[in-house]
BATOR-227445 format. One record per residue (C-alpha): residue number from 1; chain; x, y, z. Coordinates in Angstrom, 3 decimals. Example, Ala and Ser with C-alpha at 12.3 -4.5 7.8 and 13.67 -1.06 7.14 Angstrom:
BEGIN
+-----+-------+----------+----------+----------+
!   n ! chain !       xx !       yy !       zz !
+-----+-------+----------+----------+----------+
!   1 !     A !   12.300 !   -4.500 !    7.800 !
!   2 !     A !   13.670 !   -1.060 !    7.140 !
+-----+-------+----------+----------+----------+
//
This chain:
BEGIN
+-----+-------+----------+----------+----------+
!   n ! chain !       xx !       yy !       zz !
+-----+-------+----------+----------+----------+
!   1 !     A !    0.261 !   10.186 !   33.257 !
!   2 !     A !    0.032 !   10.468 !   29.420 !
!   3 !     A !   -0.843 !    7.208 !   29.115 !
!   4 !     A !   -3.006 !    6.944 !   32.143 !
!   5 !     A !   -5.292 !    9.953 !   29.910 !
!   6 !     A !   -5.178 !    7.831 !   26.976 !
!   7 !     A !   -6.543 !    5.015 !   28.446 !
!   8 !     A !   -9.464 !    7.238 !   29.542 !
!   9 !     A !  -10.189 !    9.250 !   26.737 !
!  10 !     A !  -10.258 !    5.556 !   24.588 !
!  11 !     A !  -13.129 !    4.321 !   27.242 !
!  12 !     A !  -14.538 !    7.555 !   27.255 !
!  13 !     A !  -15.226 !    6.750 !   23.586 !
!  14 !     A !  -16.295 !    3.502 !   23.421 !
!  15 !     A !  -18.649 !    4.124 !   26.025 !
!  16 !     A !  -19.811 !    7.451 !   24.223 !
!  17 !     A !  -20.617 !    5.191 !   21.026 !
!  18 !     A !  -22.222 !    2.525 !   23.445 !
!  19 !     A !  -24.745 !    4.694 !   24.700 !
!  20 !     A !  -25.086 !    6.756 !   21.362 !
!  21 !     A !  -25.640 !    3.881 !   18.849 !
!  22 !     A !  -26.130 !    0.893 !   21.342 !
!  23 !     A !  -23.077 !   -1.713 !   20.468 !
!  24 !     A !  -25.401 !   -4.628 !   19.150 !
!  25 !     A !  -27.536 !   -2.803 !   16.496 !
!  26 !     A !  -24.425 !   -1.810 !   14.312 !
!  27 !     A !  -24.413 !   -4.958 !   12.129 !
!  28 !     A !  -27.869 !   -4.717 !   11.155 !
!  29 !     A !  -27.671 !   -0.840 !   10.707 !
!  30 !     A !  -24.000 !   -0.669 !    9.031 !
!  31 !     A !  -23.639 !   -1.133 !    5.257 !
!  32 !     A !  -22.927 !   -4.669 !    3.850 !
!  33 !     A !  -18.994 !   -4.582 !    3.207 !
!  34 !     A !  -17.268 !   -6.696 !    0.125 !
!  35 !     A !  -13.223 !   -7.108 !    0.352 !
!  36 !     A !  -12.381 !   -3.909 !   -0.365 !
!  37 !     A !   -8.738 !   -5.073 !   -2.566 !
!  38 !     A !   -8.715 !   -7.190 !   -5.771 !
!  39 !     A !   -6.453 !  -10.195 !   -4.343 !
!  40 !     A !   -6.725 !  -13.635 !   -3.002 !
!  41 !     A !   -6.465 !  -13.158 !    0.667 !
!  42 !     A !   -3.626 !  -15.680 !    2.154 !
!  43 !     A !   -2.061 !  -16.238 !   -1.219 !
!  44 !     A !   -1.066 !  -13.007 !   -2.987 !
!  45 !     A !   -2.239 !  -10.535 !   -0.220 !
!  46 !     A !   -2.853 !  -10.724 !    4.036 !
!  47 !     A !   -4.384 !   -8.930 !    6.536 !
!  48 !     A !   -1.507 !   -8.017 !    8.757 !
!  49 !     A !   -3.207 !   -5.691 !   11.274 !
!  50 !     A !   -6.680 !   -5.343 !   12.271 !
!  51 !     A !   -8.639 !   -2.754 !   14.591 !
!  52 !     A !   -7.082 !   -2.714 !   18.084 !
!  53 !     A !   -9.785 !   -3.724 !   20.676 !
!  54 !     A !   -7.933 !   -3.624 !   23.708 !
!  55 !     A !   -9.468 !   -0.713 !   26.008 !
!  56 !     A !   -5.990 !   -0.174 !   27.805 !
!  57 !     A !   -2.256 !    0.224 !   26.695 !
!  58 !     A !   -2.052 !   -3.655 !   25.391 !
!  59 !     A !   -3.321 !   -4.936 !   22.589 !
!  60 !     A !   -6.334 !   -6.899 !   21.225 !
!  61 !     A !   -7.550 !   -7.603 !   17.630 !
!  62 !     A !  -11.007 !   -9.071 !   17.248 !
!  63 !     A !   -9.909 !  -12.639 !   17.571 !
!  64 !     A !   -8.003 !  -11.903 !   20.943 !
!  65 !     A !   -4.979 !  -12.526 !   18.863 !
!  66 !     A !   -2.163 !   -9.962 !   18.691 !
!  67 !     A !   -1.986 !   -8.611 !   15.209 !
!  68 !     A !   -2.947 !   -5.172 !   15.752 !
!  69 !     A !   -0.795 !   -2.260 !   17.328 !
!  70 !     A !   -1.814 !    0.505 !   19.988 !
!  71 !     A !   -4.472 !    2.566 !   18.551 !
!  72 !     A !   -4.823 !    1.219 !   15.860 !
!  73 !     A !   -8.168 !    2.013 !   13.904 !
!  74 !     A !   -8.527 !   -0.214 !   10.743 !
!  75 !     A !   -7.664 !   -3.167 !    8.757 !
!  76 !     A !   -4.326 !   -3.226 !    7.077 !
!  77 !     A !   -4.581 !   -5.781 !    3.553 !
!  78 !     A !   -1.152 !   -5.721 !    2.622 !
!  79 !     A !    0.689 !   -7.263 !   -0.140 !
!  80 !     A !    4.268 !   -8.792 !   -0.532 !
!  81 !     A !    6.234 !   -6.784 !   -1.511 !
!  82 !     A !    7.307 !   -3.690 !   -3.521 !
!  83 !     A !    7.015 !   -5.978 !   -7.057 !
!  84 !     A !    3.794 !   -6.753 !   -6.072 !
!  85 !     A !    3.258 !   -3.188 !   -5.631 !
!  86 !     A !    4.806 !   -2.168 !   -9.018 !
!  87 !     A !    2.460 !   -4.415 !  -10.710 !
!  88 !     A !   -0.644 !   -3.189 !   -9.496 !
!  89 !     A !   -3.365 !   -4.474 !   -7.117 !
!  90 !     A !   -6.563 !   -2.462 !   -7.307 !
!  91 !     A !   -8.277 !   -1.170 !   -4.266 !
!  92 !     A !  -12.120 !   -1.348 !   -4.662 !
!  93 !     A !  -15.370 !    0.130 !   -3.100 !
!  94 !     A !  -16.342 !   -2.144 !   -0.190 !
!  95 !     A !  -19.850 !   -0.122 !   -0.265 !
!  96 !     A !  -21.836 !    2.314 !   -2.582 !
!  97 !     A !  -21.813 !    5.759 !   -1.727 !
!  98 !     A !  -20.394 !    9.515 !   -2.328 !
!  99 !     A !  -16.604 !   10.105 !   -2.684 !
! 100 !     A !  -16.383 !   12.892 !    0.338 !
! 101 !     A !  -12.772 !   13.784 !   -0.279 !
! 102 !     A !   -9.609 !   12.538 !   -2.176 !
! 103 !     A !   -5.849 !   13.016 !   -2.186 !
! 104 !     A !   -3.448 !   12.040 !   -4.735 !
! 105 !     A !    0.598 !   12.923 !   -5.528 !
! 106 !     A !    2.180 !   12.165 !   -2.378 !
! 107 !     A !    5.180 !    9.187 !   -3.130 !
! 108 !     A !    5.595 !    5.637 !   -2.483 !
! 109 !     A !    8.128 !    5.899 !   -0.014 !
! 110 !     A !    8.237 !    4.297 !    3.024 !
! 111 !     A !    7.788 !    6.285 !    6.437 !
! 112 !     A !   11.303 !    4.504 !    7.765 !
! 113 !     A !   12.819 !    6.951 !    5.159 !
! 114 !     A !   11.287 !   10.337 !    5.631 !
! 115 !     A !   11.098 !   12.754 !    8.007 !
! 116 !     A !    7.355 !   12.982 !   10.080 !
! 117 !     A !    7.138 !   16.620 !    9.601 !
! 118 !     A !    6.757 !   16.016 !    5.974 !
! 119 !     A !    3.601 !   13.979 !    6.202 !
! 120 !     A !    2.335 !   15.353 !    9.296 !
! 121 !     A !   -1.437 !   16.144 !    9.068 !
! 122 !     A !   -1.275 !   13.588 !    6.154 !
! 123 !     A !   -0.345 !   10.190 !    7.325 !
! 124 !     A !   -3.154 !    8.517 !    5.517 !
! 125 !     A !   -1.323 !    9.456 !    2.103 !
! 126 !     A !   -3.278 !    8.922 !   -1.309 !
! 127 !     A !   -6.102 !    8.142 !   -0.091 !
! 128 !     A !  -10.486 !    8.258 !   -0.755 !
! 129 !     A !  -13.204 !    8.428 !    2.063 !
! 130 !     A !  -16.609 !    7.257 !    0.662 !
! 131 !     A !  -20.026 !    8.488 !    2.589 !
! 132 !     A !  -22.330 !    5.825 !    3.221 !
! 133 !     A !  -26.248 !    6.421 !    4.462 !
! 134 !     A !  -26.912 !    7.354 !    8.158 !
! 135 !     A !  -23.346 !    8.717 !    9.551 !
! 136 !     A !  -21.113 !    5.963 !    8.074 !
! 137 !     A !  -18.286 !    6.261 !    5.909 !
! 138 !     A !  -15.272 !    4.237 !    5.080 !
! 139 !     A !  -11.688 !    5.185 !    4.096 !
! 140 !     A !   -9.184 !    4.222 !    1.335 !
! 141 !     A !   -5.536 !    5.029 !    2.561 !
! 142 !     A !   -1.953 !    4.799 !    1.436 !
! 143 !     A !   -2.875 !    4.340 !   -1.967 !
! 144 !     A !    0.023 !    4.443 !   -4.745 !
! 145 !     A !    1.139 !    8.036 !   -6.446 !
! 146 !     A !   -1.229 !    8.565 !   -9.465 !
! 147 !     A !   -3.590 !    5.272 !   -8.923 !
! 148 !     A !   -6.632 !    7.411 !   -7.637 !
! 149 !     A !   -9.676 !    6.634 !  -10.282 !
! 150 !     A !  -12.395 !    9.347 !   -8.547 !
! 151 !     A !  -13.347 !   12.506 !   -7.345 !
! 152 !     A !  -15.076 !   14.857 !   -4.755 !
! 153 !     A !  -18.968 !   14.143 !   -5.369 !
! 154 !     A !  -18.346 !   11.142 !   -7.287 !
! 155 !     A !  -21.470 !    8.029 !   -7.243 !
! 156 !     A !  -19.612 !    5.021 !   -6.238 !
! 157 !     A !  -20.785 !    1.526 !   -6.814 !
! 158 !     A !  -19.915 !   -1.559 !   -4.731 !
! 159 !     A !  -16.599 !   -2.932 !   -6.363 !
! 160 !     A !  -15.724 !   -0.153 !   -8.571 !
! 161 !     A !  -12.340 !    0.305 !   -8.906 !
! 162 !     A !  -10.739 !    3.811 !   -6.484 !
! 163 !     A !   -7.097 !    3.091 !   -6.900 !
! 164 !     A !   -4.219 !    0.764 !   -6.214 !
! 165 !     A !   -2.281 !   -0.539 !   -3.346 !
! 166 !     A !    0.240 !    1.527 !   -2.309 !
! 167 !     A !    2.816 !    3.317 !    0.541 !
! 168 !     A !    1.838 !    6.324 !    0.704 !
! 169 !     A !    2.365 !    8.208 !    3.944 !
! 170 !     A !    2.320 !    6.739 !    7.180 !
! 171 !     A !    3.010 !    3.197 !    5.474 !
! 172 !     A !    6.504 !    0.730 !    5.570 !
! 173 !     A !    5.060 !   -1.718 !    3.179 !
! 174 !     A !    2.361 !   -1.609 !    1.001 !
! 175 !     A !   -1.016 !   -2.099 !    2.138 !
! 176 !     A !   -4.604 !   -0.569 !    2.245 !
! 177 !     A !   -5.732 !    0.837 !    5.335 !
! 178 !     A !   -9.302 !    0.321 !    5.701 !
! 179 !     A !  -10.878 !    2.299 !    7.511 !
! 180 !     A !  -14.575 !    2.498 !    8.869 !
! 181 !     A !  -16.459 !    5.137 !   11.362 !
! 182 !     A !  -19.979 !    6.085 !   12.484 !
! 183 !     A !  -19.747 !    9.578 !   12.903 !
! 184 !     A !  -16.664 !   10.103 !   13.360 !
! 185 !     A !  -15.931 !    6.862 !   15.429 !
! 186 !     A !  -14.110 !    4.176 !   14.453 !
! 187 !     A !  -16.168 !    0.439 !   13.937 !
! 188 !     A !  -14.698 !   -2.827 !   13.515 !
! 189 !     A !  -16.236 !   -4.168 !   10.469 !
! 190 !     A !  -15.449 !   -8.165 !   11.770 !
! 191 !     A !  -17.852 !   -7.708 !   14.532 !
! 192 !     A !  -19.656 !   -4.017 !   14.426 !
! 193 !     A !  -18.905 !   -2.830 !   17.237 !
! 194 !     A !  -16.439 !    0.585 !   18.179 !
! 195 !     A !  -13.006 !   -0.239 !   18.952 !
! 196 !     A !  -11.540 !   -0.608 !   22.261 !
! 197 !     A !  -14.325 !   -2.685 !   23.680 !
! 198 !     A !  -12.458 !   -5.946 !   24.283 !
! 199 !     A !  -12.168 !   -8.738 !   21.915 !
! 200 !     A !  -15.219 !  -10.815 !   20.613 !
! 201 !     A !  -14.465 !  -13.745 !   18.293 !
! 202 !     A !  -18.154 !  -14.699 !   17.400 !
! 203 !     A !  -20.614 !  -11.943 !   16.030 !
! 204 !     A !  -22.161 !  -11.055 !   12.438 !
! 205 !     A !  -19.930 !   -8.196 !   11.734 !
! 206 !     A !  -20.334 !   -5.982 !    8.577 !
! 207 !     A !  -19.047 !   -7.750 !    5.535 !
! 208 !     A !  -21.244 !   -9.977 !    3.418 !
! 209 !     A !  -20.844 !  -13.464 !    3.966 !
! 210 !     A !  -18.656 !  -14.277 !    0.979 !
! 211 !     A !  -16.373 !  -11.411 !    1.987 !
! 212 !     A !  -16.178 !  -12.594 !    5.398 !
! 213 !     A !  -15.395 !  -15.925 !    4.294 !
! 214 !     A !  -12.501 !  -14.744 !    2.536 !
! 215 !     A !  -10.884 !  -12.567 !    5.453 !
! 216 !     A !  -11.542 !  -15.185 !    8.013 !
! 217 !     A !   -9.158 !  -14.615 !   10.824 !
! 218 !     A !   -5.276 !  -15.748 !    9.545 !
! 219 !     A !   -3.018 !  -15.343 !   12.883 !
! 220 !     A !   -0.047 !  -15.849 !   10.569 !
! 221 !     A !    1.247 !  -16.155 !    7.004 !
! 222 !     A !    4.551 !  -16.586 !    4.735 !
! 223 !     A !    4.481 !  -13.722 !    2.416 !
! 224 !     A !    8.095 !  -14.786 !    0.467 !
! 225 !     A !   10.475 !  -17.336 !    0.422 !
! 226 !     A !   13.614 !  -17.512 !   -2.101 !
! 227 !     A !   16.912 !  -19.023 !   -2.462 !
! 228 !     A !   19.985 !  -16.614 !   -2.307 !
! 229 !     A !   23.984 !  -17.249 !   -3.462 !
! 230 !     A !   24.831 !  -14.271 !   -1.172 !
! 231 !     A !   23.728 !  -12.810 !    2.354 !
! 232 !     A !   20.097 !  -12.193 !    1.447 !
! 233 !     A !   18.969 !   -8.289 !    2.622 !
! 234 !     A !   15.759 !   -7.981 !    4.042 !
! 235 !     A !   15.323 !   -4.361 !    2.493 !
! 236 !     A !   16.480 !   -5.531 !   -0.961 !
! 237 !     A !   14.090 !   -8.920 !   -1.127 !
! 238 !     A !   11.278 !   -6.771 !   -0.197 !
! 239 !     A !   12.369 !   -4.847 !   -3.165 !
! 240 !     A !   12.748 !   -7.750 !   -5.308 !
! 241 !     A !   16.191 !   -9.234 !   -5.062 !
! 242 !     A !   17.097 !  -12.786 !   -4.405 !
! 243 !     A !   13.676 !  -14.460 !   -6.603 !
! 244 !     A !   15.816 !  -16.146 !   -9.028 !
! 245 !     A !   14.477 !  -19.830 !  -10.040 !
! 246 !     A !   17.690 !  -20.612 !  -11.975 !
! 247 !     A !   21.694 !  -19.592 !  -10.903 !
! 248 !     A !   24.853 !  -20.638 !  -11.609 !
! 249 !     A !   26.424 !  -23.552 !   -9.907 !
! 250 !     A !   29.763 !  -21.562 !   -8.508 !
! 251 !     A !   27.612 !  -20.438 !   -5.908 !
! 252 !     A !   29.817 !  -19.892 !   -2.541 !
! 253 !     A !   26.148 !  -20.649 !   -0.379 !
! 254 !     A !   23.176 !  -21.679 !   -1.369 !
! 255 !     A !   20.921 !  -20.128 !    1.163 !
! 256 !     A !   16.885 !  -20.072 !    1.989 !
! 257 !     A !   15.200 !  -17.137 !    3.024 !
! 258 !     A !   11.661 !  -16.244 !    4.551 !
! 259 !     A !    9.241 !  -13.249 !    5.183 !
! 260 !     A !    6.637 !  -14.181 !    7.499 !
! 261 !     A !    4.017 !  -12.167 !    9.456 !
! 262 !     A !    2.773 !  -13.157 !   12.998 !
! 263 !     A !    5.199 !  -15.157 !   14.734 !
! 264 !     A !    4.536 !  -16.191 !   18.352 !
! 265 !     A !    6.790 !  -16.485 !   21.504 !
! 266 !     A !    7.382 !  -20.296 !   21.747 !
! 267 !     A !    7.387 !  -21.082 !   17.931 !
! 268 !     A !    9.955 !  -22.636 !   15.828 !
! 269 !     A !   10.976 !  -21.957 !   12.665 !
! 270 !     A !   12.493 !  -24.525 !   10.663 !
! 271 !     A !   14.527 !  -24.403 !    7.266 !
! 272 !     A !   15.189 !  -27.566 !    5.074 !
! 273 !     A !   17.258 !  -28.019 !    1.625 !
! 274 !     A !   17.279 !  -30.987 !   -0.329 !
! 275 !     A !   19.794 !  -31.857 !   -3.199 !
! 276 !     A !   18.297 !  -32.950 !   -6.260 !
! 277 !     A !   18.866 !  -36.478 !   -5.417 !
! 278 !     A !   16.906 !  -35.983 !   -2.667 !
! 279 !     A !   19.230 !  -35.914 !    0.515 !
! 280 !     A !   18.459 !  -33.462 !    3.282 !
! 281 !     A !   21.640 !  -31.232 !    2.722 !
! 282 !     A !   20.898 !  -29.137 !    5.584 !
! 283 !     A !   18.195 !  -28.720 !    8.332 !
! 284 !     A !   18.127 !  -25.168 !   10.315 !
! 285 !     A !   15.265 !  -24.622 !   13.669 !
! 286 !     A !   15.539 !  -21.226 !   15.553 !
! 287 !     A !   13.052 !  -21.185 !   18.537 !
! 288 !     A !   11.394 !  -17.863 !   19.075 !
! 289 !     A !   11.220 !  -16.116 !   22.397 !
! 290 !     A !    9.167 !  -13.759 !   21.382 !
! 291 !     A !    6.504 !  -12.214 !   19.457 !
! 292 !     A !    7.294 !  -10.595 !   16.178 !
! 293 !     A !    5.125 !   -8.904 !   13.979 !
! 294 !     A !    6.910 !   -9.281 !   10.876 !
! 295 !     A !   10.044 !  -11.839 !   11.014 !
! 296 !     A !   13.118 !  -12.463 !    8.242 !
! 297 !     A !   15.375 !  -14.718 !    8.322 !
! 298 !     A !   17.723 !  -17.183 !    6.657 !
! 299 !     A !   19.661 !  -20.520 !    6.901 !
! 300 !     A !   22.019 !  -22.604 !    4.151 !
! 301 !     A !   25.220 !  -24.249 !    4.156 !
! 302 !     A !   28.356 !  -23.247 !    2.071 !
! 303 !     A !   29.120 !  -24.897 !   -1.269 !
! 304 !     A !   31.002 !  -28.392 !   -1.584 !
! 305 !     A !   34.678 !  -28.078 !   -2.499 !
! 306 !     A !   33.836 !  -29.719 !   -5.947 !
! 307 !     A !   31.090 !  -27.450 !   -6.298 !
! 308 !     A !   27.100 !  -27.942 !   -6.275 !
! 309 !     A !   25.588 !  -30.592 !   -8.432 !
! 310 !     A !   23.482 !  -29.470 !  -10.970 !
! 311 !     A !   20.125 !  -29.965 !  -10.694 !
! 312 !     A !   16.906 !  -29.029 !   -8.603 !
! 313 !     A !   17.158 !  -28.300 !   -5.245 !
! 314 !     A !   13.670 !  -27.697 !   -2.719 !
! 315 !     A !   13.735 !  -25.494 !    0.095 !
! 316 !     A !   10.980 !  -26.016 !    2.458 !
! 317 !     A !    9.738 !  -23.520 !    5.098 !
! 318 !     A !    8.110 !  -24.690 !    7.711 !
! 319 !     A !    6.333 !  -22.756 !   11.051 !
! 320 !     A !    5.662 !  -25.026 !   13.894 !
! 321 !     A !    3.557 !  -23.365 !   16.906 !
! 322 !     A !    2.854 !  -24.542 !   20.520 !
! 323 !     A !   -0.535 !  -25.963 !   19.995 !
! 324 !     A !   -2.051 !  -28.976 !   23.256 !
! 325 !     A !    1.222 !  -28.938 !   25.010 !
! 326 !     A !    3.166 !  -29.749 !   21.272 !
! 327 !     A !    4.794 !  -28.195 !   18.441 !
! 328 !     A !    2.660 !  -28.368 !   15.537 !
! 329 !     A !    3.048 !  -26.992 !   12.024 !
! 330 !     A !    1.399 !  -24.171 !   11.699 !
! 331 !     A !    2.689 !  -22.716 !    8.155 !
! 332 !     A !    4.584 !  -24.413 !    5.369 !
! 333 !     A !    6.059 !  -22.725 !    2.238 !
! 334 !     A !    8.138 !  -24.642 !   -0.692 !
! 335 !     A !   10.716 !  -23.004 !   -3.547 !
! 336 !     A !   12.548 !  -24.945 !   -5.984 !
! 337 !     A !   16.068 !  -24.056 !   -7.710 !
! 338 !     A !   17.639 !  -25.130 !  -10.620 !
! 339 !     A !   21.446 !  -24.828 !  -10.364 !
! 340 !     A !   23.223 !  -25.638 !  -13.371 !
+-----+-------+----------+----------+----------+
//
């Protein structure tokens, strides 16, 4: 029954805003958006989650793809990993305006580790909303401790700098949660529209044509990949373990690793590591089931009994995908290793 009301009250919304605002005249009314983060999007930073679209319990980002979760009401750009973090990505203004409200001091700790009752009522964390002409505004959230540049009342200028990326509050990596509404209602700045109306590819949206040109639509991407001596642990790589380019030849493994966002049922993943002759030392494929948001894993072989060669060895990634009836690759990723 709960989620039969849900369901309701989400149409009940959309069609609110429909009739309100009329669903086609937002991108020509809405303010012109630039990429609010300082980062190269699909090299040193990914959108991960967009605005859920679907009007029911499933699931629906813009592009009829599935990287979104139930609910969900903005874009999350997020970043690596925690070094990325530590060395500082700045979050800027997508739009000019006045800073409504701010929030700063609340840790970089990620919501796996703390009790909800302690950010309850503030799962947005650090974060800046920015009032825009007519009814819009847009939000800043889980920005790091201490980052936040402005205040209450401030004039803000497209691309001025408001903070960094963080994990602040509701967050379990870092990443900015952007956020746009109309009044209080949530709008999907790829096509303009409120959320939970169904997915629509094609449309003008609300970012400026560059900006739009760098967020086009990524269903997937490989956010790490490293060599390990050891059992590689996803919590400690994400931290910043196992990104050694150089280690000692008395390795007992020699292992590959790979983060990688937006895996599909019916792809394969595929590990590779060449000697530094060039030999194909070993070749690992696991076939996925299932869908997976956010997928690590590992594959390697255990040292020769005379020990590794020294030399450089490649580890190649690769992500092949069901595409015409055949496995095609979809991702590829390459490290290199000097053992010596």
């Amino acid at each position: 029954m709960t989620r039969a009301i849900g369901t309701l009250t989400r149409l009940a919304s959309a069609l609110l805003l429909a009739v309100a605002f009329g669903s086609a005249g937002y991108a020509q009314e809405g303010p012109r958006l630039d990429s609010p983060v300082d980062c190269v999007l699909g090299e040193d930073c990914f959108v991960q989650f967009y605005v859920d679209r679907g009007p029911g319990p499933g699931v629906l980002d813009y592009s009829c793809g599935g990287l979104t979760y139930n609910g969900h009401k903005g874009t999350d750009i997020r970043i690596p990993d925690l070094v990325a973090m530590a060395a500082g990505v700045s979050v800027i203004a997508a739009a000019e305006g006045v800073v409504r409200a701010v929030r700063d001091g609340m840790p970089d700790i990620s919501a796996n580790d703390v009790d909800p009752a302690v950010i309850a009522g503030r799962e947005a964390g650090n974060a800046v909303v920015i009032a825009h002409p007519g009814g819009w505004e847009s939000q800043y959230a889980h920005l790091r401790q201490g980052s936040v540049l402005v205040r209450s009342g401030d004039q803000i200028s497209v691309g001025q700098p408001l903070g960094l990326v963080g994990m602040s509050g509701k967050a379990n990596y870092p990443h900015l949660h952007f956020e746009l509404r109309r009044k209080g209602i949530t709008v999907d700045p790829f096509t303009g529209e409120s959320a939970f109306e169904g997915c629509k590819p094609a449309g003008p949206g609300l970012w400026t044509p560059a900006s739009a040109a760098r967020l086009a639509y990524r269903p997937s991407g490989v956010l790490n990949v490293g060599f390990a001596g050891a059992t590689p642990n996803r919590v400690a790589v994400r931290k910043g373990a196992d990104r050694a380019l150089i280690l000692p030849r008395s390795l007992p493994v020699l292992l590959l690793w790979s983060d990688v966002f937006g895996l599909q049922a019916g792809d394969e993943e595929v590990f590779r590591i060449y000697a530094p002759d060039g030999r194909l030392l070993v070749e690992h494929r696991e076939h996925l089931d299932n869908t997976a948001h956010q997928r690590f894993q590992y594959a390697g072989l255990r040292a020769p009994e005379d020990g590794w060669p020294a030399g450089n060895y490649t580890g190649i990634y690769e992500l092949l995908r069901l595409t015409d009836g055949a496995l095609r690759p979809a991702l590829k990723a390459e490290r290199l290793l000097v053992l010596e």
